[in-house]
C-alpha angles and dihedrals in degrees: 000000000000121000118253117241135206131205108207101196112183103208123190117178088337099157101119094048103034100083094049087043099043082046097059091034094066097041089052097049092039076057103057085033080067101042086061089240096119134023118265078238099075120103144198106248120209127198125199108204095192102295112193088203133051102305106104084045092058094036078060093053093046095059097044088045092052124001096208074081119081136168146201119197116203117218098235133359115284112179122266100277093053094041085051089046090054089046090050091037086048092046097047091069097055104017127071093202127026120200108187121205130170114256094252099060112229097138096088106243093207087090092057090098091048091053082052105043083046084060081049093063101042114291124139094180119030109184119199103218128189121251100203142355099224094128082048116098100239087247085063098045089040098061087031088063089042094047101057088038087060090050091051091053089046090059096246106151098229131157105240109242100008118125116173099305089114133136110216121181125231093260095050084046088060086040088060095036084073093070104093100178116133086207102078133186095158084189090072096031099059093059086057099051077065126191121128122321144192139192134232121194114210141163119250120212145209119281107264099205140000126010145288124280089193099078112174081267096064098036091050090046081049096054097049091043085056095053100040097055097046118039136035097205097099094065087036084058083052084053095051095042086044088058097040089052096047089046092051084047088059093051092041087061106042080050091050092048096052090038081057095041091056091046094245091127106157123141126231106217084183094057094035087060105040091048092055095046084053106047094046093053086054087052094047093046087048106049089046091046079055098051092047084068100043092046082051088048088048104056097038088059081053091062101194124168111274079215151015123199117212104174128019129181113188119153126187100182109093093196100067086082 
């Protein structure tokens, strides 16, 4: 009996790629259908997350023209790590394997069998990492490399150049469905479902159509969402700061009382201003490190859903084509 897999697939504003991408994605799974390597029963999941164009109404003609296509629509948009989380949380419940991908496939489907081949022999997590950043500007592979270096040396466990691209089992799903945190950077949560894990190397490739839903803004607010959910060090570096300025304090006035005692008693109007600029900016950073932690403490007490479905059309009966 072969294991049922599952395609999420977030989709924002998505209209002018869906069609080409609905279309590839179904001549790659009927192949595998065919190859014997997944059940007949396994389906492309997309996810609306909110689309204020076409998307959710294409999503709709997709599934009554072929039911190995399904669809959830969110009812409003959540942001794409919520609206993945809701795809994965949707699939568990039918799938026996979930690959993600985002909706313009540049992550290069081809690999897809070899993130399944790698389940077969024993993997719970397969992560598709890139091999390489050539179709990348050097700004964006430049704060890419020093991002994940700064995770790294914040002590998040995350997998260097993997992005979503990523095939989880269906005990490793329910293992991620107990994280119940409203903050969510999935690429730092999956490592610590744990079980055993592979990697698979691919190329990534040029956005075919459209554009991306990831500007300088979003990516900046991601990256701080990533390190503030998931590690403590930042407020224990205040703490640090907070102990090496207090101890240089301690210095300056012993320096100041024995520059006094010996009647040298000229003020530096240089010294005086940068120490106040600086001490004020290390105020200010801190202050707003600080804040970061007690917004995301805020909104986890609330407890409000990370998503609300509003529409969902899943069939499993493969005959309904």
């Amino acid at each position: 009996m072969k294991e049922i897999l599952y395609l999420v697939i977030p989709c924002y504003n998505e209209q002018e790629v869906l069609l080409e991408t609905a279309r590839r994605l179904l001549k790659k799974i009927t192949i595998m259908i065919e190859n014997e390597a997944i059940s007949q029963e396994s389906r492309i999941l997309f996810v609306n997350d909110g689309s204020k164009d076409k998307t959710w109404s294409i999503i709709e003609e997709l599934y009554f023209q072929n039911k190995i296509f399904s669809g959830i629509n969110l009812s409003r948009n959540r942001g794409h790590q919520n609206a993945l989380l809701a795809g994965l949380m949707t699939a568990k419940e039918y799938a026996d394997i979930v690959i993600s991908l985002d909706a313009d496939l540049q992550d290069d489907i081809n690999v897809i069998d070899e993130f399944v081949d790698q389940y077969y022999k024993g993997s719970d997590v397969v992560y598709g990492v890139r091999s390489s950043r050539k179709t990348d500007t050097f700004f964006k592979r430049t704060t890419a490399l020093a991002f994940y270096k700064l995770m790294s040396g914040l002590g998040v466990d995350s997998v260097y150049n993997h992005a979503d691209y990523r095939l989880m089992s269906k005990r490793a799903l329910q293992g991620l469905s107990q994280f119940k945190e409203v903050n969510l950077f999935l690429r730092g949560m999956v490592p610590l479902v744990g079980y055993k894990y592979s990697i698979v190397e691919y190329e990534r490739h040029e956005r075919f159509a459209g554009e991306s839903k990831y500007p300088l803004k979003k990516m900046i607010a991601f990256a701080l969402d990533g390190i503030t959910s998931l590690s403590i060090k930042p407020i224990r570096i205040i703490t640090g700061l907070g102990f090496t300025i207090f101890f240089l304090s301690i210095v300056a006035l012993i320096y100041s009382l024995v520059v006094n005692f010996i009647g040298n008693t000229i003020t530096g109007w240089t010294s005086l201003t940068i120490s106040i600029w600086m001490l004020g900016g290390i105020q200010l950073l801190s202050l707003g490190i600080i804040g970061e932690y007690i917004g995301k403490i805020y909104n986890e007490t609330k407890q409000r859903p990370r998503f609300i479905i509003s529409d969902k059309l899943i069939s499993n009966d493969v005959n309904n084509e």
